[in-house]
C-alpha positions in Angstrom: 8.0 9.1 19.7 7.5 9.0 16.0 11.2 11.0 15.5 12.4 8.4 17.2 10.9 5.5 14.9 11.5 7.4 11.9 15.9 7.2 12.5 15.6 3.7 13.2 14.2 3.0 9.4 16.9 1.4 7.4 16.6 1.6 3.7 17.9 0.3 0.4 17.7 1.8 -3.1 15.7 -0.3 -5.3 16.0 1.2 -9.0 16.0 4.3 -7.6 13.8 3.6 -4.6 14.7 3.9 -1.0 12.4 0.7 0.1 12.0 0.4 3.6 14.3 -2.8 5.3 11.9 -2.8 8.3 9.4 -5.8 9.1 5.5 -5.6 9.4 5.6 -5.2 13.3 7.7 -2.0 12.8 5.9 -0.7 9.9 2.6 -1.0 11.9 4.3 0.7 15.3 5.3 3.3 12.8 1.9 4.3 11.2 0.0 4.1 15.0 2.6 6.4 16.2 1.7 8.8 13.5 -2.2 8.4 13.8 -1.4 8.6 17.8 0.9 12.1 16.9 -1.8 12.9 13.5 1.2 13.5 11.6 0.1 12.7 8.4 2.1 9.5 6.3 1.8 8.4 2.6 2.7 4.8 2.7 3.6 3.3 -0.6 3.3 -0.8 -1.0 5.8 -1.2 -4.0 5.1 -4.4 -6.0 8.2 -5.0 -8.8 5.1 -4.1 -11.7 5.4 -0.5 -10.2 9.0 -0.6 -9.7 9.4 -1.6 -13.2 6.5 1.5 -13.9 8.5 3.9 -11.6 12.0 3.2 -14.2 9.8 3.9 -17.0 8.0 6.9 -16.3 9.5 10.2 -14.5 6.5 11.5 -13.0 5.7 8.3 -11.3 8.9 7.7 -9.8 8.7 11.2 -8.6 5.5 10.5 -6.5 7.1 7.1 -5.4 9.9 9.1 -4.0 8.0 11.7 -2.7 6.1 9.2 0.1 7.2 8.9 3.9 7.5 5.3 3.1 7.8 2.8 0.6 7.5 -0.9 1.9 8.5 -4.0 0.0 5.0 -5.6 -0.7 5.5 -8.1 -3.3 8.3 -11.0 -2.6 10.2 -10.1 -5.8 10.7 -6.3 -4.2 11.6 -8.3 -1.3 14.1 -10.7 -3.3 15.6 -7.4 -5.3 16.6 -5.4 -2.1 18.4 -8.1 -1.2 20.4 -8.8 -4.0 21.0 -5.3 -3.7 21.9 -4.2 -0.7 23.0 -7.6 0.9 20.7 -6.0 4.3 18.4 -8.4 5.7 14.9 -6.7 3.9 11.0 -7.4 5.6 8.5 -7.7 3.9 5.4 -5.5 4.3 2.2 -7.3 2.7 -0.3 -4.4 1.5 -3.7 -6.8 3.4 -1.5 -7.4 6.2 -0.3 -4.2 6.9 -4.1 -2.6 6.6 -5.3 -5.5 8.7 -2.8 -5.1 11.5 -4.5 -0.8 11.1 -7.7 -1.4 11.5 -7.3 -3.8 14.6 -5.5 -1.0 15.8 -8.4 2.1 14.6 -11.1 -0.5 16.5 -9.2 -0.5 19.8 -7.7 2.9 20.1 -10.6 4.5 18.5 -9.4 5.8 15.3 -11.5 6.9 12.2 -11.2 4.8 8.5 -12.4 6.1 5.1 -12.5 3.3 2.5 -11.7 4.3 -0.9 -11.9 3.0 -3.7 -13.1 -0.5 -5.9 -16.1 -1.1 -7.7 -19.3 0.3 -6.7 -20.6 -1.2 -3.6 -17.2 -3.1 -3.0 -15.9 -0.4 -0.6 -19.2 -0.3 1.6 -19.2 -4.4 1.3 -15.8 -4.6 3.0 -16.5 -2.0 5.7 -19.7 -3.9 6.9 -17.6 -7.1 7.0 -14.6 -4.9 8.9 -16.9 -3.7 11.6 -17.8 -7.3 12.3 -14.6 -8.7 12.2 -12.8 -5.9 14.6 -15.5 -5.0 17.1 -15.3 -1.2 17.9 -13.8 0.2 14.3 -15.5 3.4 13.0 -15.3 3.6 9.4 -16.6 7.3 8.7 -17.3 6.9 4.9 -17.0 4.9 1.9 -16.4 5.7 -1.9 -15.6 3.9 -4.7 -13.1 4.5 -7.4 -15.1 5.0 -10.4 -14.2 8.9 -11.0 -12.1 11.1 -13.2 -9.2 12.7 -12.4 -11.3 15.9 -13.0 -13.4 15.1 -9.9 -10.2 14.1 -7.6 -10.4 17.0 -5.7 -14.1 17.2 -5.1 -14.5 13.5 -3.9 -11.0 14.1 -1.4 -12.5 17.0 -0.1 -15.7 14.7 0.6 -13.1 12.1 2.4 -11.2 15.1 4.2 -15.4 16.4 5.5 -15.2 12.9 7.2 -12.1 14.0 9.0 -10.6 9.9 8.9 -7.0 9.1 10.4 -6.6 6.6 8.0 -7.1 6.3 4.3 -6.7 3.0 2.7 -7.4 3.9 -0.9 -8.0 0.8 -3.3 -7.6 2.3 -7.1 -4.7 0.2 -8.5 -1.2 0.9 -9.2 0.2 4.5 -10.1 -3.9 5.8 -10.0 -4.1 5.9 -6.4 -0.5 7.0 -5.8 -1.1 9.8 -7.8 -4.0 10.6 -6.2 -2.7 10.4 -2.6 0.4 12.7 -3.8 -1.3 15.1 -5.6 -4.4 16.0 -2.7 -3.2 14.5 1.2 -2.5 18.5 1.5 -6.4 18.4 1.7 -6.2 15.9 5.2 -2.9 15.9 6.1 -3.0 15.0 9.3 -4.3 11.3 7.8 -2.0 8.1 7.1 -2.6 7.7 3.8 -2.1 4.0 2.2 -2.1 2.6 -1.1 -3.4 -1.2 -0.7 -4.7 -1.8 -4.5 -7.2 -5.2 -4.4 -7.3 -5.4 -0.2 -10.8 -4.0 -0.4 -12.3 -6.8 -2.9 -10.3 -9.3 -0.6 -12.2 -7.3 2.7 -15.4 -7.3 1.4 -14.8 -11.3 0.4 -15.2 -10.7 -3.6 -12.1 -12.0 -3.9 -10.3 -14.7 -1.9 -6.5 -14.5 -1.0 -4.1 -16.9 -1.6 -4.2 -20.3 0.8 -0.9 -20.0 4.2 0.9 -22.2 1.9 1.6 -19.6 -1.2 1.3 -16.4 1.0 4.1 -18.2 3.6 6.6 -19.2 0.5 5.6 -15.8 -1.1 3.9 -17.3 -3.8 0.7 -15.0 -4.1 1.9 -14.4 -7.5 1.7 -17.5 -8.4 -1.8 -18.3 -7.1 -3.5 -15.3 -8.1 -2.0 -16.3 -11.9 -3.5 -19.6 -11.4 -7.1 -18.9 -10.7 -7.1 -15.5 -12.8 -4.9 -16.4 -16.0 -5.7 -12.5 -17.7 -3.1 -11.2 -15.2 0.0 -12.7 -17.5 0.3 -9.5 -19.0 0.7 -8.0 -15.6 3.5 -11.2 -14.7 5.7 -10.0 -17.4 7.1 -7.1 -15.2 8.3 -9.9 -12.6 11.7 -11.3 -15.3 11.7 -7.5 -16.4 12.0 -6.1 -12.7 14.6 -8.7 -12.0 16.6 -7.9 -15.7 16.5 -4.2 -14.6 17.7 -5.3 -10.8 21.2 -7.2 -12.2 21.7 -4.2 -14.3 21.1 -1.3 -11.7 23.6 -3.8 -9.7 26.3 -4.0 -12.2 26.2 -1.3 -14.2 24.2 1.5 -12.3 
């Protein structure tokens, strides 16, 4: 049972974050236990650029906080926990934690919405889902070109669709936000945050090769072969500056 699950999750304060210390395989027995129950989750894949974000801005580590669960996505999150907490901290991959779903939604016949992307993205990476896991349903599609003012109106077209999962792909702090502010609207629905997963699903973009994804290196890679996200690097040395100081000094 999902109670059950849910006192077994260990956790560590990262900057102010209790990050989950659980693996993938637990993360994922988690969320189909909620879809199985429809209790409703918002699952938040914490990278250190919204860690460092979360510091920074109030609001945002409010809605951080405010989630079922926050899982260590990027390796630096990963690396932070540990230095500290001293636990032994999983790491939950965003991709590989909405992969590991939909297998899941195909075989015990569970309803996806995609949101989110570029226009056309989203509908490009559900055709390529339904081939890749025989049997998914994905009930509707929508990218993540709109205002805040129309928020409400395009979740109330996701909640018409009646999904048990929403895998929302609007980039960091937009789609948490979003998710916080208007699950009320389909609460029954796991709600996930998974940023750039649908350009990767819909083969726009390519993920990193075993090598850099098994060293956790995906950093690195995606730096490589898209050199305009150095900006977006910088928050790696400031999320680790701002770990050794929440350590020593609080």
């Amino acid at each position: 049972m999902l109670k059950d699950l849910k006192r077994d999750i260990r956790t560590c304060d990262v900057l102010g974050i209790p990050v989950s210390c659980m693996d993938l395989d637990f993360t994922v027995r988690l969320l189909e236990t909620a879809m199985e129950e429809t209790t409703g989750y918002h699952v938040v894949t914490l990278n250190p650029e919204m860690a460092v974000m979360a510091a920074k801005d109030d609001g945002f580590m409010t809605v951080v906080r405010s989630a079922d669960l926050v899982v260590a996505d990027g390796i630096g999150v990963v690396i932070g926990a540990k230095l500290l907490s001293g636990k032994p901290q999983g790491r939950v991959p965003g991709i590989e934690l909405a992969s590991q779903l939909l297998e899941y939604s195909a075989l015990a016949q569970k309803r996806v919405f995609f949101l989110g992307a570029k226009p056309g993205v989203a509908e490009e990476a559900a055709a390529n889902c339904i081939l890749k896991y025989e049997g998914l349903e994905v009930v509707g599609t929508h990218h993540g070109y709109f205002s805040e003012e129309q928020d409400q109106e395009v979740i109330e077209e996701v909640a018409k669709c009646s999904p048990d999962i929403v895998l929302v792909a609007m980039g960091m702090g937009r789609q948490e936000k979003l998710i916080s502010s208007y699950r009320n609207l389909l609460p029954s629905a796991v709600w996930i945050g998974v940023g750039g997963t649908l350009d990767v699903f819909a083969g726009r973009v390519n993920r990193a090769p075993q090598f850099f994804q098994k060293v956790g290196m995906e950093w690195f890679y995606r730096l490589v072969t898209d050199p305009s996200r150095i900006k977006r690097m910088w928050a790696i040395p400031s999320f680790i500056f701002r770990v050794f100081r929440y350590k020593f000094f609080g």
